[in-house]
C-alpha positions in Angstrom: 6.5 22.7 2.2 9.1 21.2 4.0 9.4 18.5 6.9 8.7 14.4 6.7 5.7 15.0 4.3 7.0 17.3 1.8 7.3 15.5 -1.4 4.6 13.0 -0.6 2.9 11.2 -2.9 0.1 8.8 -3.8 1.6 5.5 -4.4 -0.6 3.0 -4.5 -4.6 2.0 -3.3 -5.2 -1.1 -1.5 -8.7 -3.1 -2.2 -10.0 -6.2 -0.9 -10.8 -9.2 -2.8 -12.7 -12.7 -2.5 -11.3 -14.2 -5.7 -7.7 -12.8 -6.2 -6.4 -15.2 -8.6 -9.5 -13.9 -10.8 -9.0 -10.6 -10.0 -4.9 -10.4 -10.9 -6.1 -12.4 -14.2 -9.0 -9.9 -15.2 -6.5 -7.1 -14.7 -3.2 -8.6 -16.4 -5.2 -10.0 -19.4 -8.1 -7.1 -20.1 -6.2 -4.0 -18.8 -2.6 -4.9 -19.4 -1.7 -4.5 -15.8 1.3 -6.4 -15.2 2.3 -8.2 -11.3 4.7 -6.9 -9.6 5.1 -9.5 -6.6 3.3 -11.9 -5.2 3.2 -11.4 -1.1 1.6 -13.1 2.3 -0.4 -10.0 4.2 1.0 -10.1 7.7 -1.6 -9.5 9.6 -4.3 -12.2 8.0 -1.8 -14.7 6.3 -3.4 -14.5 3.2 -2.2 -13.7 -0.3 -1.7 -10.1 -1.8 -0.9 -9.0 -4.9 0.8 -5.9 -6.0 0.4 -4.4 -10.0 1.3 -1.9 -11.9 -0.9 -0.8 -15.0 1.0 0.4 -18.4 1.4 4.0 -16.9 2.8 2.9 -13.7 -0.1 3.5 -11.5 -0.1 0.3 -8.8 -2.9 -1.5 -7.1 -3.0 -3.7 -4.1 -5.0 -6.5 -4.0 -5.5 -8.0 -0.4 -6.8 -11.2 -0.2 -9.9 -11.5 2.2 -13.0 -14.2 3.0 -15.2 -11.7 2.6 -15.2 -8.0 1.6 -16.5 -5.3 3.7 -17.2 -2.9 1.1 -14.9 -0.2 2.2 -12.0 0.7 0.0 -9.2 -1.2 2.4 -6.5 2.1 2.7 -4.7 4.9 0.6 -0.9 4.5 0.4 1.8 7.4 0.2 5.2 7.4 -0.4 7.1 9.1 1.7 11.3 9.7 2.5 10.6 8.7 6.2 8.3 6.7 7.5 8.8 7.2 11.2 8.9 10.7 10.9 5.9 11.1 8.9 4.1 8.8 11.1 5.0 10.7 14.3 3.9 14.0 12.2 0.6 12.4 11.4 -0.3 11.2 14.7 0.8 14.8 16.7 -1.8 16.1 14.0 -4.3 13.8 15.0 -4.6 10.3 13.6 -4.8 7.4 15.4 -2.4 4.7 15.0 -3.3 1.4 13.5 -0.1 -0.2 13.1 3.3 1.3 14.4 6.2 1.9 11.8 7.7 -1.6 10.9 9.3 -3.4 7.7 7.9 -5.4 4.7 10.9 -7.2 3.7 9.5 -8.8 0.4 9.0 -5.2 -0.9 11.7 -3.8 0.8 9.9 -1.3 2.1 9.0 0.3 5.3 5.3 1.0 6.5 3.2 2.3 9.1 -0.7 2.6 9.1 -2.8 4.8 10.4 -6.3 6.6 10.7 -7.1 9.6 9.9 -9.5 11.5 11.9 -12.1 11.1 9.2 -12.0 7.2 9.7 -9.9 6.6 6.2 -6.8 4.3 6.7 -3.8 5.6 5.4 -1.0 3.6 4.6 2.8 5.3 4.9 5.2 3.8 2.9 9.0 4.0 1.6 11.0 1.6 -0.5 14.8 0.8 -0.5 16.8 0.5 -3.7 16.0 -2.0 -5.7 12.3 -2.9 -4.4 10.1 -4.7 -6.8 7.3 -2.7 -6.0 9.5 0.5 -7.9 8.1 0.9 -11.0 10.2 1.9 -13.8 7.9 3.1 -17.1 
């Protein structure tokens, strides 16, 4: 396959959580997860939390008041954003939030929907991002 989504791949899942701090402890302590940054979502202005367990596999925890029950978004990691976000929504999907930079994980992101109501989260990081894991 070629074009902006060739190579994709699953990068991390994003859940929602009323009690983060207990959360990142129950994950670091009992499943030797370890944190990779500490972050402010942009939207809500709470607290996230991004880990990685001892294989390398990350999780996002998103702060929230109170959870909705849904599983908050699947991320991929992509080479380009934009292009894979234009390629998504000529296929389709519905665009949540337009292409646009994270600079604490220096990153770039987009979100979007996907015609069966899943969010999908695109996502690319520079050199040197913390949210790179090296195992």
């Amino acid at each position: 396959m070629t074009g902006p989504l060739a190579g994709a791949v699953l990068d991390h899942v994003g859940t929602e959580e009323t009690d983060i701090d207990a959360r990142v402890g129950f994950l670091v302590e009992m499943l030797g997860f370890r944190v990779l940054r500490w972050g402010t979502h942009v939207v809500t202005g709470r607290r996230i939390a991004m880990l990685a367990d001892p294989a390398g596999t990350k999780l996002e925890l998103m702060e929230v008041a109170e959870r909705t029950g849904a599983l908050a978004h699947v991320a991929y990691r992509v080479a380009d954003v934009d292009a894979a976000h234009a390629t998504l929504l000529a296929a389709g999907c519905t665009e949540e939030r337009a292409p646009f930079d994270i600079p604490p994980a220096a990153a770039r992101s987009s979100l979007l929907l996907e015609a069966a109501g899943h969010r999908l989260q695109l996502i690319a990081y520079r050199p040197g991002s913390p949210d790179l894991v090296v195992t």
